[in-house]
C-alpha positions in Angstrom: 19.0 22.1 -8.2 17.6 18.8 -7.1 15.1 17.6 -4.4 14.5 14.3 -3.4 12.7 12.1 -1.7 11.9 8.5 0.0 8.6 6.9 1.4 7.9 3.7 2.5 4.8 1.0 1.5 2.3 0.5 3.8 0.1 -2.9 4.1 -3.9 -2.5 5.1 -5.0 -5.1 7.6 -8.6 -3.3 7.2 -9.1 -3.1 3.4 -9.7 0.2 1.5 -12.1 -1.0 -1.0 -14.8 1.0 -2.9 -14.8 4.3 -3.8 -17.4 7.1 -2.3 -15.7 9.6 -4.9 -13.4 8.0 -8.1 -12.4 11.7 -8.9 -11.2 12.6 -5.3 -10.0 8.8 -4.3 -12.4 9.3 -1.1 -12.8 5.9 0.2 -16.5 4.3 0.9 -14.4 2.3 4.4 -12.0 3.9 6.4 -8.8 1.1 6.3 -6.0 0.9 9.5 -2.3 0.1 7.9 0.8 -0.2 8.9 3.6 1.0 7.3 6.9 -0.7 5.7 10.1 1.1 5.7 11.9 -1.3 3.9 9.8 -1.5 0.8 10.0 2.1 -0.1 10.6 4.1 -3.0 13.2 6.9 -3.9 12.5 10.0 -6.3 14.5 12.6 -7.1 13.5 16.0 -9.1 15.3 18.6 -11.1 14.9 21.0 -13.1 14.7 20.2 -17.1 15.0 21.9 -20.2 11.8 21.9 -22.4 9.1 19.8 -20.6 8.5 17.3 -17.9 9.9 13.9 -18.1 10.5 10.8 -16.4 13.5 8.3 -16.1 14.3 5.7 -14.1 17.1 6.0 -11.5 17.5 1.8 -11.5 17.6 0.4 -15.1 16.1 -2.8 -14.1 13.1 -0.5 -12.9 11.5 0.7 -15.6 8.2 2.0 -15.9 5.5 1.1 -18.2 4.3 4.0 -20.2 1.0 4.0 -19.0 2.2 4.1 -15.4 4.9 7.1 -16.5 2.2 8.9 -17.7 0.3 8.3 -14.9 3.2 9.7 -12.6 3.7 12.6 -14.8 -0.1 14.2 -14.4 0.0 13.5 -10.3 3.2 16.2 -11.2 2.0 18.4 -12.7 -1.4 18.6 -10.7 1.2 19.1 -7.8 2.5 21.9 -10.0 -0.3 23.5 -10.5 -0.9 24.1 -6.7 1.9 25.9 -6.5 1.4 28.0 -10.7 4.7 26.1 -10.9 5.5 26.0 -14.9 9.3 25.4 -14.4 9.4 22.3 -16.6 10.6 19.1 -14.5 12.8 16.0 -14.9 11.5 13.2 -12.4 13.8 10.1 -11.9 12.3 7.1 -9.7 13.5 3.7 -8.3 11.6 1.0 -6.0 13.2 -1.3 -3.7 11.0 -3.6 -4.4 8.4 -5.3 -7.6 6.3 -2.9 -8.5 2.5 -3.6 -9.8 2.1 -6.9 -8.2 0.4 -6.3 -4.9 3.2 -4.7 -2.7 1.8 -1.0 -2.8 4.5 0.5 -5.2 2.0 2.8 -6.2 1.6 4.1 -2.4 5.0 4.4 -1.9 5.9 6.3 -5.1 3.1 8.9 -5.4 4.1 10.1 -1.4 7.7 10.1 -2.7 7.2 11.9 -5.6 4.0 14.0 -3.7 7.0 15.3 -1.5 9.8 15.7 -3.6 7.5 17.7 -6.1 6.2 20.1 -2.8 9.4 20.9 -1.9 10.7 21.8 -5.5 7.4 23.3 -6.4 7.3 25.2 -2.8 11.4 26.5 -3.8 10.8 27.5 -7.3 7.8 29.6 -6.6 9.4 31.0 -3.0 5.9 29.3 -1.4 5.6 27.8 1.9 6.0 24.2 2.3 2.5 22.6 2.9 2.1 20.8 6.1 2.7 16.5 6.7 -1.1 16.2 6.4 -2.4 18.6 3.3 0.7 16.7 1.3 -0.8 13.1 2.2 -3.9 14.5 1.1 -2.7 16.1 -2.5 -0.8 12.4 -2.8 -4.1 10.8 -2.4 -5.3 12.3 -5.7 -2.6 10.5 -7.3 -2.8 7.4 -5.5 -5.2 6.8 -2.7 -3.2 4.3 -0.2 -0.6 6.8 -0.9 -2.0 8.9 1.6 -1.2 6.7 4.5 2.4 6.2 4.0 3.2 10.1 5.1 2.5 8.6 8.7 3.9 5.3 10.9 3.7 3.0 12.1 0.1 2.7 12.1 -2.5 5.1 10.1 -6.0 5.5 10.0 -7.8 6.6 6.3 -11.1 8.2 7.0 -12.9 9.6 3.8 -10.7 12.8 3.6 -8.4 12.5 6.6 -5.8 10.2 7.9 -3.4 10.4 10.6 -1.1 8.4 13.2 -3.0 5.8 15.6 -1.0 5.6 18.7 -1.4 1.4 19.2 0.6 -1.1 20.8 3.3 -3.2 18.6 5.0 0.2 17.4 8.1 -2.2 15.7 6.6 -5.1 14.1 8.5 -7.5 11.8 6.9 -7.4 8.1 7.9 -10.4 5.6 6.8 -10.6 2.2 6.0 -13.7 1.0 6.6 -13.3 -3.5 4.4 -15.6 -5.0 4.1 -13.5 -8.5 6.3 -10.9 -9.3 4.7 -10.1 -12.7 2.5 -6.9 -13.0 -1.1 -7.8 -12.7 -3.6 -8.3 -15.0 -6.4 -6.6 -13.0 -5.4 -3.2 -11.2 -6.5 -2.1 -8.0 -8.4 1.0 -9.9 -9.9 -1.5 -12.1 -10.9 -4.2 -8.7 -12.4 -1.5 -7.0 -14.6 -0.6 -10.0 -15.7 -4.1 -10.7 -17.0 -4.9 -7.4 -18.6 -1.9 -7.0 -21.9 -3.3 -8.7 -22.2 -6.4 -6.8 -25.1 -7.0 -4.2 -22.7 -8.0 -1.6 -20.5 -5.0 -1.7 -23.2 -2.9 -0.2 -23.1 -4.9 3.3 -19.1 -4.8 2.4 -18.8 -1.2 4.3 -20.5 -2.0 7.6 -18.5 -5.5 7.6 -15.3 -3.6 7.1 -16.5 -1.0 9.8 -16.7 -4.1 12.6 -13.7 -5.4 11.7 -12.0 -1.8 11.9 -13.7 -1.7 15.4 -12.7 -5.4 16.5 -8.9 -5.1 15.4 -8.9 -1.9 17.4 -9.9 -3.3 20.1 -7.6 -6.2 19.7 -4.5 -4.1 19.3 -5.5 -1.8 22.0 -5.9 -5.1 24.3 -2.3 -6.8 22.7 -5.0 -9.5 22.2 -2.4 -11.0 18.9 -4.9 -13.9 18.0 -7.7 -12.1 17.7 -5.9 -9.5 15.7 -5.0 -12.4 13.5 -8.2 -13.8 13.1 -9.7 -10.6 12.1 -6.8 -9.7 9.8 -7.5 -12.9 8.1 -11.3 -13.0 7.9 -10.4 -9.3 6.4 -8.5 -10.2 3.3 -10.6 -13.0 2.7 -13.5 -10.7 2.9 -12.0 -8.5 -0.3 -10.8 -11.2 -2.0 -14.5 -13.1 -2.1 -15.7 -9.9 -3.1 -13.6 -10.4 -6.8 -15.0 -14.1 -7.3 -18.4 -12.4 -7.3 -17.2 -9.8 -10.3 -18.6 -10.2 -13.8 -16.6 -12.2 -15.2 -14.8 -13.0 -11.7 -11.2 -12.7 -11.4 -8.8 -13.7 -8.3 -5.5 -12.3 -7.1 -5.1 -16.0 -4.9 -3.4 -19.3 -6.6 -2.3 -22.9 -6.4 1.3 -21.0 -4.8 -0.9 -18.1 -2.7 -3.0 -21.1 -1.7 -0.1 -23.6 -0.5 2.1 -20.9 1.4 -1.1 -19.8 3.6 -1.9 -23.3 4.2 1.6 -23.7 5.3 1.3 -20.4 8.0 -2.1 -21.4 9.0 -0.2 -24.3 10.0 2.0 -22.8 12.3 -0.9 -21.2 14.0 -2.3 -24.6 14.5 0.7 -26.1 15.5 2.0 -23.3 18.2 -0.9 -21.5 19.1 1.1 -18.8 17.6 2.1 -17.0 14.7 2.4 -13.7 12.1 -0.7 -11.7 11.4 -1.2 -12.6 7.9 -2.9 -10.2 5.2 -2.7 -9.6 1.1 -3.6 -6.6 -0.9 -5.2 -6.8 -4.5 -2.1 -9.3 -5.5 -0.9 -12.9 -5.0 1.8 -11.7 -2.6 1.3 -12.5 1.3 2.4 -9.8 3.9 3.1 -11.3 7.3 3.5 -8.9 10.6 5.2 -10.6 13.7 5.7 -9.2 16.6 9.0 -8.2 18.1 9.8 -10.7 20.1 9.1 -13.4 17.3 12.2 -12.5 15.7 13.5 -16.5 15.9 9.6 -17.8 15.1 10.0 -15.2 11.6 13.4 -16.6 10.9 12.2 -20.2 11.0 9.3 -19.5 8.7 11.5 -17.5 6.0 13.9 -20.7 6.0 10.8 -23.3 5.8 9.3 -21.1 3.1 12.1 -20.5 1.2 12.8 -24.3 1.1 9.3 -24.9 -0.1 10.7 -22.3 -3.2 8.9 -19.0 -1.8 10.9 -15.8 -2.0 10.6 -14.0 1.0 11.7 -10.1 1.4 
């Protein structure tokens, strides 16, 4: 028997950052996303002989052992909801880097939070839990995991998150690859090192405006304001690491000349993609529907300038 499963990234335009409770992943901010069907991930489960395992269904995408055993507790945890001791092979793939900013973990703990409900639910003969109690056993595993069970847009409250009905329902998302390397500082490990600062304290009520503004914004189709606040958003977490002791930053020379370049085009044309990053050097930009020729002409100048762009 095998069960399997797929479940796309999601970016945040209002950062998730600080933790109210490590142990539960509640977050101290509720954070809006919007989620990315093209960068997904794929498991598949079936049953295995002695004890769980994992294995990659790409070669090319193998995880590091840390991170398999990672995947591996989230489960059995999802096993143990269900007294589940059937032993478990797990298989995975990503189509897309993983550990560099792009929310691979989001996408891969609600794919393998689903595929491990429905073979946990069929080997004990137990109902299948509901969209929303899955998103919230997936955010024990991964906590921007949560918001990829709902699209396009989802709002992650402390212990709840569901669909936002808002305007632009099929944006365009491009992802700019500046560093496809795993990072050296993990999003676990970000959140945990500005947690101390001074600053971070006034962080929540800054994050709660901006959530307010950019709903507003959307709600209005006001685009340039959504941008701005998108922008003054990222910049907001990313300051937030420079302040760290010892600081550390996500942003380079290459993060730093690509945004340069699409603050350009905003300059230029009045106009442009709504431009965000996670804890990473990558760049995610969102453009409306009808700036399907303005996206094309930014891949092409980018990729000339020797950005990959997914």
């Amino acid at each position: 028997m095998t069960w399997s499963a797929t479940a796309p990234s999601n970016i945040a335009l209002i950062k998730y950052m600080g933790k109210a409770d490590f142990g539960q992943n509640l977050p101290l901010n509720a954070s809006l996303s919007y989620t990315l069907p093209h960068l997904s991930s794929h498991v598949e489960i079936s049953s295995h002989s002695t004890h769980d395992t994992w294995e990659p269904l790409d070669a090319n995408l193998v995880l590091p052992k840390p991170a398999q055993a990672r995947f591996l507790k989230h489960l059995n945890f999802i096993k143990q909801q269900f007294d589940c001791d059937t032993p478990l092979l797990v298989r995975s793939s990503n189509t897309f880097p993983q550990g560099t900013g792009l929310a691979s973990s989001a996408s891969s703990f609600a794919a393998l939070t689903k595929a491990a409900c429905m073979a946990a639910s069929e080997l004990t003969n137990t109902p299948l839990p509901d969209i929303s109690t899955q998103a919230n056993l997936s955010r024990l595993g991964s906590g921007s995991s949560c918001r990829s069970f709902f699209e396009p847009w989802a709002l992650w409250q402390e212990n709840k998150v569901s669909c936002m009905s808002l305007p632009y329902q099929d944006l365009i998302h491009q992802a700019v690859l500046i560093d496809t390397a795993p990072k050296k500082v993990s999003s676990s490990e970000a959140h945990k090192k500005v947690s101390s600062l001074e600053d971070f304290s006034h962080r929540i009520q800054r994050a709660e405006n901006n959530l307010q503004a950019l709903l507003t914004a959307l709600r209005e189709e006001n685009w340039f304001d959504a941008y701005g606040i998108s922008y003054q958003e990222f910049e907001d977490m990313h300051n937030l690491f420079t302040q760290a002791k010892p600081p550390f930053s996500y942003i380079n020379s290459k993060s730093k000349e690509a945004l340069s370049l699409l603050k350009g085009v905003w300059r230029a044309y009045d106009d442009g993609p709504i431009i965000t990053m996670d804890a990473g050097p990558n760049i995610h930009l969102l453009y409306r529907s009808n700036q399907k020729e303005q996206a094309n002409t930014i891949k092409l100048e980018l990729m000339e300038r020797g950005f990959d762009v997914i």
